[in-house]
C-alpha positions as CSV (number, residue, x, y, z in Angstrom):
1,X,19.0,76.1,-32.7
2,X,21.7,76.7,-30.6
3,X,25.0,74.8,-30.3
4,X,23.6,72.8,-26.9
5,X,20.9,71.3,-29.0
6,X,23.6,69.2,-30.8
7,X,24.3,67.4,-27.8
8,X,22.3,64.0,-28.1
9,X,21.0,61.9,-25.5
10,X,23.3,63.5,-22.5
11,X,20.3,65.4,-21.1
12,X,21.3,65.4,-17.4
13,X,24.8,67.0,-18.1
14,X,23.3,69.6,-20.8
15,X,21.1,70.7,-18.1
16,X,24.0,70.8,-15.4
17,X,26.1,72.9,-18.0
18,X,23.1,75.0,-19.3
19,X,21.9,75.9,-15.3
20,X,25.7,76.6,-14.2
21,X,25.8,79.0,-17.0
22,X,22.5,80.6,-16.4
23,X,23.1,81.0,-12.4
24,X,26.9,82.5,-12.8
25,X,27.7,79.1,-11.0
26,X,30.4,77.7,-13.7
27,X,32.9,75.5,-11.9
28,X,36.8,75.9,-12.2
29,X,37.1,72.5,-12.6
30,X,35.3,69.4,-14.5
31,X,36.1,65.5,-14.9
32,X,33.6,64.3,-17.6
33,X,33.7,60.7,-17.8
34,X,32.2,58.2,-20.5
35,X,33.5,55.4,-23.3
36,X,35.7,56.3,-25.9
37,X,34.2,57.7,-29.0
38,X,31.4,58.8,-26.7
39,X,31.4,62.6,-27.0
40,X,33.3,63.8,-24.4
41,X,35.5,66.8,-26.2
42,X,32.2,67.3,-28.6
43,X,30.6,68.3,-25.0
44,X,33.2,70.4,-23.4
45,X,34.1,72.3,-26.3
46,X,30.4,73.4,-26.5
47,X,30.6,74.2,-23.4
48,X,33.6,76.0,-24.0
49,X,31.6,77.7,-26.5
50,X,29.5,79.1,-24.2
51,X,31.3,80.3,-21.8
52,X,33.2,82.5,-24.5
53,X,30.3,83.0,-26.7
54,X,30.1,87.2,-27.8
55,X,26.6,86.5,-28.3
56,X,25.8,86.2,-24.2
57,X,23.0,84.2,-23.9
58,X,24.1,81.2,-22.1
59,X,24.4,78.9,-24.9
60,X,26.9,78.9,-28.2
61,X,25.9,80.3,-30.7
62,X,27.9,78.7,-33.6
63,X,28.2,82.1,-35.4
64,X,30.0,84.8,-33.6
65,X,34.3,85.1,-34.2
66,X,34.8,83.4,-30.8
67,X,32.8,80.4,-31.6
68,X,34.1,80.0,-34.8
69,X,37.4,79.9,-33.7
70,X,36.6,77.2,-31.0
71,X,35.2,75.5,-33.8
72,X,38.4,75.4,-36.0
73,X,40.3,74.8,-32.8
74,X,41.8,78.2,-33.1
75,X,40.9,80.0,-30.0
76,X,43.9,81.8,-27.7
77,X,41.6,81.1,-25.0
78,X,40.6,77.3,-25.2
79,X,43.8,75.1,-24.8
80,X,44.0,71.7,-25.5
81,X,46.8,69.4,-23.9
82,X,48.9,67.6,-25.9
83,X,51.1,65.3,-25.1
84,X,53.1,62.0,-25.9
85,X,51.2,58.7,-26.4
86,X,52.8,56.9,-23.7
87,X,50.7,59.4,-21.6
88,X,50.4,62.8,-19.7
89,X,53.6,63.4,-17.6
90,X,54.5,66.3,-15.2
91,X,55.6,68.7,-17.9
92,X,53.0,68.2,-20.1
93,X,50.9,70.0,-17.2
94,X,53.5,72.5,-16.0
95,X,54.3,74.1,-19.5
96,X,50.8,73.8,-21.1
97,X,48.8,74.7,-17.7
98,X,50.0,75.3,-15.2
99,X,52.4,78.3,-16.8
100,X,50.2,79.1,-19.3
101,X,47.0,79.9,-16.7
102,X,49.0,82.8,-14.6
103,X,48.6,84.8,-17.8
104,X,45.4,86.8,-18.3
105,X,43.1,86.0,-21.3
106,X,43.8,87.1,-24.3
107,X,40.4,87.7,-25.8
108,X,37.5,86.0,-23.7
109,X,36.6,85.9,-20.0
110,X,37.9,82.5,-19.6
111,X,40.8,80.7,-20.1
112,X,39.4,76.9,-20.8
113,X,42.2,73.7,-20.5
114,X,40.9,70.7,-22.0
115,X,42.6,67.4,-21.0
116,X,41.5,64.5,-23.1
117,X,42.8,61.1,-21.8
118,X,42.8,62.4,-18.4
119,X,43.7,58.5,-17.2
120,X,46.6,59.1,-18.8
121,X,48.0,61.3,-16.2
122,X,51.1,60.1,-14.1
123,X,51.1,60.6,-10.4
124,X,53.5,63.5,-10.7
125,X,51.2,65.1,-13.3
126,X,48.0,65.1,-11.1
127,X,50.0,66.1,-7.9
128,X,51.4,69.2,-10.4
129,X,47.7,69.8,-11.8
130,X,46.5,69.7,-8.0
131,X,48.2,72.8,-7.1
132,X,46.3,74.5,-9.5
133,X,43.2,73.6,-8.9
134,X,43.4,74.2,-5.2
135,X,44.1,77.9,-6.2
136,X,43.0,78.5,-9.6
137,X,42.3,82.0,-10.6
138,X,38.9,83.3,-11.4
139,X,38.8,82.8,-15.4
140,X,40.3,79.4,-14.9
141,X,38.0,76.5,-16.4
142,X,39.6,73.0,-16.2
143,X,37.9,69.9,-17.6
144,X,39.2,66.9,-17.7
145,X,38.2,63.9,-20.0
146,X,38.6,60.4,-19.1
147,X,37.0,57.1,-19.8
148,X,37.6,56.3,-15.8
149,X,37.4,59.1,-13.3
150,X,38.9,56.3,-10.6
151,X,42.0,56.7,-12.3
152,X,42.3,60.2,-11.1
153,X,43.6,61.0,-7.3
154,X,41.0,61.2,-4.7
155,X,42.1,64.9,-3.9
156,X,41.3,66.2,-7.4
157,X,38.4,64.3,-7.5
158,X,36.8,66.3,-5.1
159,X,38.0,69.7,-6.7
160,X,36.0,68.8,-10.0
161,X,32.3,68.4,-10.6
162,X,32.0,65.3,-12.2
163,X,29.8,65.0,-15.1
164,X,29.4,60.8,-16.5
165,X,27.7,60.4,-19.4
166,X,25.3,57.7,-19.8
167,X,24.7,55.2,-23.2
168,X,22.4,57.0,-25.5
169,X,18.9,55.5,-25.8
170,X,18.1,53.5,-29.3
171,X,15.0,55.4,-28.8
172,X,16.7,58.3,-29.6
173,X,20.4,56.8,-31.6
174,X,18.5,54.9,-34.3
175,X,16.3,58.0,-35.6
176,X,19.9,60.2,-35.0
177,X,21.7,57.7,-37.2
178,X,19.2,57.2,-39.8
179,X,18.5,60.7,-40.0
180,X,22.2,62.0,-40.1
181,X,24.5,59.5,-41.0
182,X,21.7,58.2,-44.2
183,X,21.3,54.6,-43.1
184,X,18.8,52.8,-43.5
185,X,16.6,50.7,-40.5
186,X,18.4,47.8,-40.6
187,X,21.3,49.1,-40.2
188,X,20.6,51.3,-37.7
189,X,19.7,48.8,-35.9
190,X,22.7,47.0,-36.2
191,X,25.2,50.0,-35.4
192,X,22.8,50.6,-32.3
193,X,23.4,47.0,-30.8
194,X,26.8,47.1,-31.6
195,X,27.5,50.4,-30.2
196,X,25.8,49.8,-26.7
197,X,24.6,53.4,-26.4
198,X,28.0,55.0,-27.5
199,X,27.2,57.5,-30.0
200,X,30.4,58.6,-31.4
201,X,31.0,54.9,-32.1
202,X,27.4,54.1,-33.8
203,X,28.5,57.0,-36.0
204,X,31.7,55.6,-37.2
205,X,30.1,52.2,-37.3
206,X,27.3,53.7,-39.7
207,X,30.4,55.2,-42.3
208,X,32.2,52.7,-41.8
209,X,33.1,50.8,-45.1
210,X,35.2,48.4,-43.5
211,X,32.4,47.6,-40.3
212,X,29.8,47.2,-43.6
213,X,32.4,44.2,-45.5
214,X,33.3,42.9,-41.5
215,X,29.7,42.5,-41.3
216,X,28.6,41.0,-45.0
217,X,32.2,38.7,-44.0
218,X,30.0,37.3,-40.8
219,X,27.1,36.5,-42.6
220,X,28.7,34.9,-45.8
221,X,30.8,32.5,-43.5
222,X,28.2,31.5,-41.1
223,X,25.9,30.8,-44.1
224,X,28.2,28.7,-45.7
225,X,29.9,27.1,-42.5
226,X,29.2,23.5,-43.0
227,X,30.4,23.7,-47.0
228,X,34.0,25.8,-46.3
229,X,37.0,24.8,-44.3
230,X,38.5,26.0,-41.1
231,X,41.8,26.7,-43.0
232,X,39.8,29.1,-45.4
233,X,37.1,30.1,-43.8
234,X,40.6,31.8,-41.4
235,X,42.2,33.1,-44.3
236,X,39.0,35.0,-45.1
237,X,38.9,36.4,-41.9
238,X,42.4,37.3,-41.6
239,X,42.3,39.2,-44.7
240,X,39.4,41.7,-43.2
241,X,40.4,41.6,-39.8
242,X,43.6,40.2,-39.1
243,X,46.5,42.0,-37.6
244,X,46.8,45.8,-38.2
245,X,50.6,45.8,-37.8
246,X,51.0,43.3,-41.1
247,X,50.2,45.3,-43.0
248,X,53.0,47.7,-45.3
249,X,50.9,51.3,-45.7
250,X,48.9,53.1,-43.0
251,X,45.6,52.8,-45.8
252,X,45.6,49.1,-45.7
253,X,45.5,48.8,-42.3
254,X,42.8,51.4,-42.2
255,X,40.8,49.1,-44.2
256,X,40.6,46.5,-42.1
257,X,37.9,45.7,-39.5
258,X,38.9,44.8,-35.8
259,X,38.9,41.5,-35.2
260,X,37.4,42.0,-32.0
261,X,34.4,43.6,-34.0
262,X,34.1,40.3,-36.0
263,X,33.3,38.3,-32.6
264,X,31.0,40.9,-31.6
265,X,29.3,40.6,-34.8
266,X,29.1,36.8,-34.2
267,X,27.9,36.6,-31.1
268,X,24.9,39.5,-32.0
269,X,24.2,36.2,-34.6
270,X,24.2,33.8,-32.2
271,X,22.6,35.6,-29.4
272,X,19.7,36.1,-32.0
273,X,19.8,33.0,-33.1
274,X,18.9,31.8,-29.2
275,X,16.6,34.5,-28.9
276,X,14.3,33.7,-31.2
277,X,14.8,29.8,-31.0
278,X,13.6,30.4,-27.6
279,X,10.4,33.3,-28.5
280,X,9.9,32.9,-31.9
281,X,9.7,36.8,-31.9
282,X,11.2,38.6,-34.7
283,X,10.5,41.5,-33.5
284,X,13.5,41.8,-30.8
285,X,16.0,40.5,-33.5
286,X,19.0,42.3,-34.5
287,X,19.8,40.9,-37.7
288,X,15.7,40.9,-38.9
289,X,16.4,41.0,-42.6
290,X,18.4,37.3,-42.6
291,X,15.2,35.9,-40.6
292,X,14.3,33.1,-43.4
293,X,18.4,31.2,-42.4
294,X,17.9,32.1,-38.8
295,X,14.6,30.3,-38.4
296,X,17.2,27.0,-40.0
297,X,19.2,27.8,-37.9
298,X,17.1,27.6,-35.1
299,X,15.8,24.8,-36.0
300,X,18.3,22.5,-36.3
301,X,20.3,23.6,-33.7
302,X,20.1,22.9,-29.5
303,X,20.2,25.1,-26.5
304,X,23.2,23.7,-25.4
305,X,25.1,23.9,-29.0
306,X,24.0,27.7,-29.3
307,X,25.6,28.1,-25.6
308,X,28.6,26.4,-26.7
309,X,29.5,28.6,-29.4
310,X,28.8,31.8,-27.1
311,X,31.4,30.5,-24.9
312,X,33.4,29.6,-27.9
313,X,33.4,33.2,-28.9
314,X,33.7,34.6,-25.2
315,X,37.2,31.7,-25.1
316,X,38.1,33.6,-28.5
317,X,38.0,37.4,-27.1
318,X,40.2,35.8,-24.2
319,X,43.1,34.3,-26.3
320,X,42.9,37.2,-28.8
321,X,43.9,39.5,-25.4
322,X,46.6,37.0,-23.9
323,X,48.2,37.5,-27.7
324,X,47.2,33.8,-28.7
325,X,48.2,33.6,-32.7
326,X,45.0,35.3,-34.6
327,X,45.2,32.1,-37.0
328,X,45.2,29.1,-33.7
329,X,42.2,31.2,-32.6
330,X,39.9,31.8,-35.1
331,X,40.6,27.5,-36.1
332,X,39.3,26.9,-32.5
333,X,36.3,28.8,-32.2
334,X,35.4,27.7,-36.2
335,X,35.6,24.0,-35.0
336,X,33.3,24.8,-32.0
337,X,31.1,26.3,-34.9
338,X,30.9,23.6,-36.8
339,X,30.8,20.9,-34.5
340,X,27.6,22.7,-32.9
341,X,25.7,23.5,-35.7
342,X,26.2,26.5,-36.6
């Protein structure tokens, strides 16, 4: 197996890669574009595997001292750009790339820059990166990573092949998650919905302890909706996914869910919950294994109530981004909840 094989569901741009090998036609520069958590530095550092591989065949082979190092991210050859979080400024590029390209390689036939958040890029750091690219020398490979390649100027835009990855099929995620991450179907299922084709995140969805209590969270309250009160059915919720920044040690906060997640979760409830009112077929459900409440649900619910709450939760995402108190929020959209039935 070699190391292209691990790239799932990104066929077109493993065949681009794979072909531009094979044909001696390798580009000296690359935007790859897709989501965050998609795959994009798993992709180029394969491909950065290849091009360096001792082995020669056109693919990494995982095994030989230059792949290895790639893999440990130890490699004099394959450089990865650092730089502040506020962004990618001018320096950042002149000192790590620019400077660092007019020297020969040190082991390989390449010299390979990886820019992850390539969006992050000022003006003056593109216009510096453009002089490069419009004369880069022959063992130069650049490849920039972005989740937008809009945000990059039109003139190095058309110096780079660009490469956008597309959402992974369930067709092919599920059977991926259940087989490597050890979920079950169920679950799968609900990290594949959740993730919209984005595989990185199905994966951290799937080992996710605090995305598994978020989601058991959903379901306990919207069982129990008509029986709790807003006040602690928001306490509840603020506890699991409240605000990051309250909390005193960097391991609580990584405990807790994103709030955001917790009104996807809901309306993946509701939307299922319309679904089948509407078809009566379990098979297109989401959350399958709670099908005995949904079909209550259902039941005693209307159309318009189940709309209601979708725009309820939509309202909520809104407020939650314009920095509306977490607490006013989630009282708002529980009161729409309740008052429609849910």
């Amino acid at each position: 197996m070699s190391g292209f094989d691990d790239i799932i569901g990104q066929e077109a741009i493993k065949e681009h890669l794979i072909q531009a090998i094979a044909q001696n036609k390798t580009s000296h520069a690359y935007i790859l574009q897709g989501e965050k958590h998609a795959g994009k530095m798993f992709i180029a550092k394969r491909y950065a595997m290849a091009l360096q591989c001792e082995a020669k065949e056109g693919r990494p082979c995982l095994n030989c001292p230059s792949c290895k190092q790639i893999l440990s991210d130890n490699h004099p050859d394959v450089i990865t750009i650092t730089h502040e979080k506020t962004g990618i400024g001018v320096n950042d590029i002149r000192q790590q790339l620019n400077n660092d390209m007019a020297i020969l390689p040190y082991k390989g036939p390449k010299k390979i820059y990886l820019i992850p958040d390539g969006e992050k890029m000022t003006q003056e750091a593109q216009n510096a990166l453009l002089k490069t690219l419009e004369e880069p020398p022959a063992y130069g490979v650049i490849m920039i990573l972005t989740t937008s390649a809009d945000s990059l100027l039109p003139t190095i835009r058309s110096r780079c092949v660009l490469l956008s990855m597309k959402a992974v099929p369930k067709e092919i995620l599920k059977p991926f998650l259940m087989r490597g991450c050890k979920v079950t179907d169920y679950k799968a299922d609900i990290c594949c919905a959740f993730a919209q084709g984005n595989l990185g995140r199905a994966m951290l969805l799937a080992e996710s302890d605090s995305f598994e209590k978020l989601k058991d969270t959903m379901l306990n309250i919207v069982k129990n909706l008509d029986r709790m009160d807003i006040a602690t059915i928001t306490k509840i919720v603020k506890e699991i996914a409240g605000d990051k920044k309250e909390e005193k040690t960097a391991e609580a906060a990584e405990e807790k869910g994103d709030p955001r997640d917790f009104l996807d979760l809901l309306s993946m409830w509701y939307r299922d919950i319309l679904l089948y009112k509407a078809t009566r077929d379990m098979d297109r459900l989401i959350f399958c294994d709670e099908i005995t409440y949904m079909q209550k649900v259902a039941d005693r619910s209307t159309y318009e109530g189940i709309e209601e709450i979708l725009e309820g939760l939509e309202t909520a995402r809104v407020r939650l981004n314009a920095n509306v108190s977490f607490e006013t929020v989630m009282e708002l959209l529980f009161l729409t909840m309740q008052e429609n039935g849910g």
